[in-house]
C-alpha positions as CSV (number, residue, x, y, z in Angstrom):
1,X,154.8,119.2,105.4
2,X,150.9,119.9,105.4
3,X,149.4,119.0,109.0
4,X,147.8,115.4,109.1
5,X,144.0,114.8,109.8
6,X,142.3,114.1,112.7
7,X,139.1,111.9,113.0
8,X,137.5,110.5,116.0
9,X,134.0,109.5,117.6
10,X,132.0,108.8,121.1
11,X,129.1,106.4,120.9
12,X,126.7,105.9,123.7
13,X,124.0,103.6,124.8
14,X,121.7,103.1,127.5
15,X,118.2,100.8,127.6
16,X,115.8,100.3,130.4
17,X,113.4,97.3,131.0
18,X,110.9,97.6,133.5
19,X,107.8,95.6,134.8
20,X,105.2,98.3,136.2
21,X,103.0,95.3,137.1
22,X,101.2,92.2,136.3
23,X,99.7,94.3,133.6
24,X,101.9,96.3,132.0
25,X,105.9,96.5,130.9
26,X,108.0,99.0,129.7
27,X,110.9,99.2,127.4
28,X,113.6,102.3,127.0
29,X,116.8,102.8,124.8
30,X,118.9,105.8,124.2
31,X,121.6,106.2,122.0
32,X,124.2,108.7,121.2
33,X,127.4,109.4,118.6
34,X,129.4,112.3,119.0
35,X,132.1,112.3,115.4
36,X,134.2,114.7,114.7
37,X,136.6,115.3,111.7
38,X,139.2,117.8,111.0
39,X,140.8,118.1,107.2
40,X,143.5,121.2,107.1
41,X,144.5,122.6,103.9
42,X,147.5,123.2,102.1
43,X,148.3,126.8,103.0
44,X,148.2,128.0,106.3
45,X,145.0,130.0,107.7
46,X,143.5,132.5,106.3
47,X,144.7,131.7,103.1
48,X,143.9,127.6,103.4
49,X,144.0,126.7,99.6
50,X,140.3,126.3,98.1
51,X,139.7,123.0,98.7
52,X,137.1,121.1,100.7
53,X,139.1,121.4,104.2
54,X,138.0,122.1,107.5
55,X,136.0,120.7,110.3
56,X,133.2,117.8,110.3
57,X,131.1,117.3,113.4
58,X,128.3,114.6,113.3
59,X,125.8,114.2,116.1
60,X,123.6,111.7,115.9
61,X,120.3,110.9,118.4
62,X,118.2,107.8,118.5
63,X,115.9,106.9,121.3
64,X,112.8,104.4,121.3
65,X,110.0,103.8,124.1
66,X,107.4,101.2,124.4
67,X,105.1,100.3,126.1
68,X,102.4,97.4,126.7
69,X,99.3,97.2,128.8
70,X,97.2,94.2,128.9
71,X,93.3,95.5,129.8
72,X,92.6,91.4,129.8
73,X,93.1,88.2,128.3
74,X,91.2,89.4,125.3
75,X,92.9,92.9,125.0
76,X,96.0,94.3,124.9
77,X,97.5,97.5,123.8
78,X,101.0,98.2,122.5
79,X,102.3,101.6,122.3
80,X,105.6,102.8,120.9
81,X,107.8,106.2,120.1
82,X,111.0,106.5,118.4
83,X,112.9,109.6,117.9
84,X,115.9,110.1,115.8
85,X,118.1,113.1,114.8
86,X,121.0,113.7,112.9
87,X,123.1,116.3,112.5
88,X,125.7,116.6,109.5
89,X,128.3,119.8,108.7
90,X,131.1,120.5,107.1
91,X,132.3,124.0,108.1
92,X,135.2,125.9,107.0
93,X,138.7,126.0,108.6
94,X,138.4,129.5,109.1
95,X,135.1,130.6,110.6
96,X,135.4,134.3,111.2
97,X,133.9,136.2,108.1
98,X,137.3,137.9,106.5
99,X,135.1,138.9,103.4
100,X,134.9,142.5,103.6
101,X,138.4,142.6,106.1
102,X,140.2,141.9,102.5
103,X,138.3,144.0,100.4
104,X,135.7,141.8,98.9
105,X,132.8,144.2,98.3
106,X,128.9,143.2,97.0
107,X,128.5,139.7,98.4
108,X,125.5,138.5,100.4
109,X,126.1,138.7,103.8
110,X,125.6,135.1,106.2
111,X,127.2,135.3,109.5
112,X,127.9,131.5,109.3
113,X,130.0,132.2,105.9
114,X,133.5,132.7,107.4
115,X,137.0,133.0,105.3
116,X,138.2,134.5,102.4
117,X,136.0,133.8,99.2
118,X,138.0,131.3,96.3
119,X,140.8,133.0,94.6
120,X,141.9,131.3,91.8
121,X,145.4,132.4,90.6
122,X,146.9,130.9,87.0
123,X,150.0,129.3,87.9
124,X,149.5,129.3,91.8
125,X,147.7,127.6,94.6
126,X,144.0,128.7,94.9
127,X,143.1,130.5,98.3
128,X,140.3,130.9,100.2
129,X,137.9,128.3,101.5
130,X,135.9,125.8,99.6
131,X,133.0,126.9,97.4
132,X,130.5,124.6,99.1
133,X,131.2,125.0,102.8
134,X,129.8,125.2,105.1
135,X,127.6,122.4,104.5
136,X,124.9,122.2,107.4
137,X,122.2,119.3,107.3
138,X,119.9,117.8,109.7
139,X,117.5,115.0,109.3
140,X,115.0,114.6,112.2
141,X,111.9,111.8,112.3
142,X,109.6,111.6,115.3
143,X,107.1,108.5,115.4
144,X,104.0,107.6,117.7
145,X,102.6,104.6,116.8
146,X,100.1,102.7,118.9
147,X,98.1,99.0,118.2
148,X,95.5,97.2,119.9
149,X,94.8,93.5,119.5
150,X,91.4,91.9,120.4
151,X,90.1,88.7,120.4
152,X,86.5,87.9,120.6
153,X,85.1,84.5,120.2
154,X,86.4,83.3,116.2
155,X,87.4,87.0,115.7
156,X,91.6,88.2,116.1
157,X,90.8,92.1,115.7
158,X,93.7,94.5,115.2
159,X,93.4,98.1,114.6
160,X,96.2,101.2,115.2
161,X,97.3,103.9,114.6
162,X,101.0,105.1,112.5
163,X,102.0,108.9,112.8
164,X,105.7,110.4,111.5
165,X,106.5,114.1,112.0
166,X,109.6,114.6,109.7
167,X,112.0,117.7,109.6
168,X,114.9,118.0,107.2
169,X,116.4,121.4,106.9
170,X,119.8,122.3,104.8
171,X,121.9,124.9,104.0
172,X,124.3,125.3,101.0
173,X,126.4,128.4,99.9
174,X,127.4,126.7,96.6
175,X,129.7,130.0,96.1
176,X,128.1,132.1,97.8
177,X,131.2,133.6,99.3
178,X,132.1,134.8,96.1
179,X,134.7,133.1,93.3
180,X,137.2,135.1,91.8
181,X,139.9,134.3,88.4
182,X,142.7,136.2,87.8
183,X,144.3,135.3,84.3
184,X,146.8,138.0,83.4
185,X,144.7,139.2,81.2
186,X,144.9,143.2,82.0
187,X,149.1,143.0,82.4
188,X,149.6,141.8,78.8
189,X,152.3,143.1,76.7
190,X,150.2,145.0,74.4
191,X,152.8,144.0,71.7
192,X,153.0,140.2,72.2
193,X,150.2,139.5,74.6
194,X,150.0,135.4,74.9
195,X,151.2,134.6,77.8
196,X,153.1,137.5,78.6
197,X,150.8,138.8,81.7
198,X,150.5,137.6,85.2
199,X,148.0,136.6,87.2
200,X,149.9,137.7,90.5
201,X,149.5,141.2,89.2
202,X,146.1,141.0,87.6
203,X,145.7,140.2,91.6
204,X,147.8,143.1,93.0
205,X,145.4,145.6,90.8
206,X,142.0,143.8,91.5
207,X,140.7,142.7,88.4
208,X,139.4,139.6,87.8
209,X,139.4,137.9,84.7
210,X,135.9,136.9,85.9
211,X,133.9,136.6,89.3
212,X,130.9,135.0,90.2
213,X,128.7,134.3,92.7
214,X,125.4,132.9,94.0
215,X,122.8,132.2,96.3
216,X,122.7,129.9,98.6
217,X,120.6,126.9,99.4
218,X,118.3,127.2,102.5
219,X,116.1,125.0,103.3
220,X,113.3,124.0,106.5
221,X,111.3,121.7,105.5
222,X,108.7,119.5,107.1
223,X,106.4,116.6,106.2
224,X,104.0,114.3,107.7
225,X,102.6,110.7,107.1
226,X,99.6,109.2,109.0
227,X,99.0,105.4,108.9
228,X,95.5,103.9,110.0
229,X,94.7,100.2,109.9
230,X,92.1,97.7,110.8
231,X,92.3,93.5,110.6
232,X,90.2,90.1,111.1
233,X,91.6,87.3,111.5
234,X,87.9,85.3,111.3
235,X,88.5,81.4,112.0
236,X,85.2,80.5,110.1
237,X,85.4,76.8,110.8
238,X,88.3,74.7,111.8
239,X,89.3,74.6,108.3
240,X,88.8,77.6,107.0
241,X,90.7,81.3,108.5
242,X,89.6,84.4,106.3
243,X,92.1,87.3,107.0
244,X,90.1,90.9,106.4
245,X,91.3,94.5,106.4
246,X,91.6,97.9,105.3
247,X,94.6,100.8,105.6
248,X,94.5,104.4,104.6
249,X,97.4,106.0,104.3
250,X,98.4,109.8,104.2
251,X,101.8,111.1,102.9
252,X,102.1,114.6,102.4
253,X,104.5,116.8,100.4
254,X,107.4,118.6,102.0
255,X,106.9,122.2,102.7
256,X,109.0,125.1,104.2
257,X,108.2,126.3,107.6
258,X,109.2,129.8,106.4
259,X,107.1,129.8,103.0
260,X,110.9,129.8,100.8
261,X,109.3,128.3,98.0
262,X,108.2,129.3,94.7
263,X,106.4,127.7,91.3
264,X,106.3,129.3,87.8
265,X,103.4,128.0,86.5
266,X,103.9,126.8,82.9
267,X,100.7,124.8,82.3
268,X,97.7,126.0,80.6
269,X,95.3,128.0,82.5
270,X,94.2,131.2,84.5
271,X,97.5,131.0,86.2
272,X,100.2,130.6,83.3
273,X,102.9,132.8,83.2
274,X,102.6,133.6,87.1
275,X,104.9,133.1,89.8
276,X,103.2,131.2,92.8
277,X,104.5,132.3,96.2
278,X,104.0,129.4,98.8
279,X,101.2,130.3,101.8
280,X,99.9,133.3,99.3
281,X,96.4,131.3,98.6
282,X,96.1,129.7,101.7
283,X,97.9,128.0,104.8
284,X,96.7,124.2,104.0
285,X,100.2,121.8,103.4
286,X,98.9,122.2,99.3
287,X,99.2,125.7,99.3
288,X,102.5,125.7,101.4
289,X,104.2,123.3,99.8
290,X,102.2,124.0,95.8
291,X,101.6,120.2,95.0
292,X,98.8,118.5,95.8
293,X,98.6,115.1,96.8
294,X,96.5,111.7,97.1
295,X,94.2,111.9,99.9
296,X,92.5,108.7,99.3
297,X,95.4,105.7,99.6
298,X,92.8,103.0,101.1
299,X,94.2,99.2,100.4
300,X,91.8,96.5,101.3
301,X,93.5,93.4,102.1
302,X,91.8,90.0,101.8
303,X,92.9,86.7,102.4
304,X,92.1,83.1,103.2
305,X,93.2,79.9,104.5
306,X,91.7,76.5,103.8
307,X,93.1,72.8,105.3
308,X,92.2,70.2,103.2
309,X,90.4,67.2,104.9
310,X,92.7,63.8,104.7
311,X,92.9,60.9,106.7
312,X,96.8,60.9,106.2
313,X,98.0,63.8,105.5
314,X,96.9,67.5,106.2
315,X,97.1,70.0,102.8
316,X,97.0,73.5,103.3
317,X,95.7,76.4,100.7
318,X,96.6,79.7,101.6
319,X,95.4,82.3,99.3
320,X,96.3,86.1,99.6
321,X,94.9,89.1,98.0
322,X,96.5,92.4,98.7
323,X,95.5,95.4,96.5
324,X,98.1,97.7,97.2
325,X,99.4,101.1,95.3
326,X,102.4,102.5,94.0
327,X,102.7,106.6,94.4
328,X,105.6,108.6,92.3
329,X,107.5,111.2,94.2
330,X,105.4,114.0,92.0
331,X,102.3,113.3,94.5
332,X,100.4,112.3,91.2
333,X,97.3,110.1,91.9
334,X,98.9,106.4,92.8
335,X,98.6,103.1,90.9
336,X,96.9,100.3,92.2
337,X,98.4,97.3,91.8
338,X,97.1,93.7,92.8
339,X,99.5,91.1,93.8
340,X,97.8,87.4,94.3
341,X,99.6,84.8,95.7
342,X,98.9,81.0,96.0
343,X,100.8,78.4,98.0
344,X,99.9,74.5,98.4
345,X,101.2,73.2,101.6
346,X,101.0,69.3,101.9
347,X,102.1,68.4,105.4
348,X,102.4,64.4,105.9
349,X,101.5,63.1,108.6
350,X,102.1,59.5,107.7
351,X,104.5,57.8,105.0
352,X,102.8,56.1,102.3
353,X,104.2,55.3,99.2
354,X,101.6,56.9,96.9
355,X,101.8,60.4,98.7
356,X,105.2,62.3,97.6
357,X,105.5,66.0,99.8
358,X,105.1,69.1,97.2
């Protein structure tokens, strides 16, 4: 009977409210999960059976702050952070590196690459781990963003400030370990070979019927986006509220802190047929991360709202214009799209029988 699995988490949570003074108030949270998973395999350790078993801690981290300050009745600041981070692997049942112990020669060496590569015997249980452990991700977003809201006279003025430092690195053997098929092929009877050799001994002498292997996947990558925005909310007469504003935004490529990247160029130019190396032409994101990107994502906004005079019943126009944009996840130059909305409010304040609500 193979051993069962075991799966469990912790989850924890803490949050803060605090009133510094008359003038400004504070607001905390925390939270933390701690999962674990453990999948054996069919075959006892180190042999384990070449599938996808072993262990699968998950730690996850999510904390906020914020904070508001009021400078008067007029002004007021709000300022928040966020942090998360999240941490996803799937490692192999057996984490010492048997490799070599076995006699496995001419693979890549990774410390974190334990067990015995997959041994794939016709007729038998596989052995070894599985080609795709371990399986190490983490996903990591930090955010400052800050707003400050003023009113002058007719004027509602809003202008802040969004800023998002993103990390994501991986890493991925994808059979880098090693994968090895033995067939039978080289015990054959010479004189009636199908099916008359054995895998088991095609093992026993150490000769594949084929082997394979491959690098792995490794990557630490960052990114960043910057958000900037300024609004009016002008109350031009008691009948009329325009609503003005602009945002820029800035969303750059991902990149790898270590330079791991590469492009072959295959478009027409001074630099076709070459092999780009990432940071070789410069240390700007573009060079690191060899895409360039839109710089120039500015997206008015304009928009109005008008109250009909009546004596009975009070109509309401509200018209929106918000050019915004559309970018592609090849960093090309982004669309701009307009979207224009109209809705006619009629709000009765009376019931007549010649006015019907729309």
């Amino acid at each position: 009977m193979n051993p069962g699995n075991h799966t469990g988490s912790n989850q924890y949570d803490s949050r803060f409210d605090l009133n510094i003074s008359s003038r400004d108030t504070m607001f905390g949270r925390y939270s933390l999960t701690d999962a674990y998973g453990t999948t054996p395999g069919p075959l006892p350790a180190p042999a384990v059976g070449q599938t996808n078993s072993g262990n699968s801690p998950t730690t996850a981290h999510g904390s906020a702050l914020s904070e508001t300050h009021t400078f008067s009745p007029h002004i007021i600041n709000d300022f928040r952070m966020g942090f998360n981070r999240l941490s996803t692997q799937r490692l192999t049942q057996v984490t010492e590196r048997l490799i070599e112990q076995y006699g496995f020669k001419g693979l890549p060496f990774f410390s974190i690459i334990g067990g015995l590569p997959a041994v794939s015997v016709t007729g038998y249980q596989g052995l070894g781990e599985g080609g795709t452990l371990p399986n190490i991700k983490l996903s990591q977003v930090t955010q400052i963003a800050d707003g400050v809201s003023i009113v002058r006279g007719a004027h509602s003025f809003k202008t802040g400030v969004d800023l998002r430092f993103i990390i994501s690195n991986a890493f991925t053997p994808s059979g880098t370990r090693g994968s090895y098929s033995f067939n039978g092929s080289f015990t054959q009877d010479p004189q009636r070979r199908p099916g008359s050799g054995s895998g088991v001994a095609d093992l026993l002498l150490g000769v594949p019927a084929s082997a394979s292997v491959t690098t792995p996947t490794i990557g630490d990558l960052r990114q960043r986006y910057y958000g900037f925005y300024v609004q009016d909310d002008w109350q031009v007469s008691k009948n009329l509220t325009l609503n003005l504003g602009i945002r820029w935004d800035l969303n750059s490529p991902f990149w790898d802190r270590l330079d791991r990247m590469s492009n072959f160029i295959m478009e027409p130019g001074p630099d076709f047929g070459k092999l780009v190396v990432a940071g070789s032409r410069g240390d700007s994101i573009e060079d690191r991360a060899l895409v360039k990107f839109y710089k120039t994502d500015f997206a008015p906004r304009f928009g109005f709202a008008y109250r009909l005079p009546h004596q009975d019943c009070g109509p309401q126009l509200l018209w929106d214009l918000q050019p915004g944009h559309v970018a592609n996840r090849h960093q090309r130059p982004a669309l701009l799209q307009s979207a224009v909305q109209r809705v006619l409010h009629i709000h009765r304040r009376s019931v007549e029988p010649d006015i019907h609500a729309g």
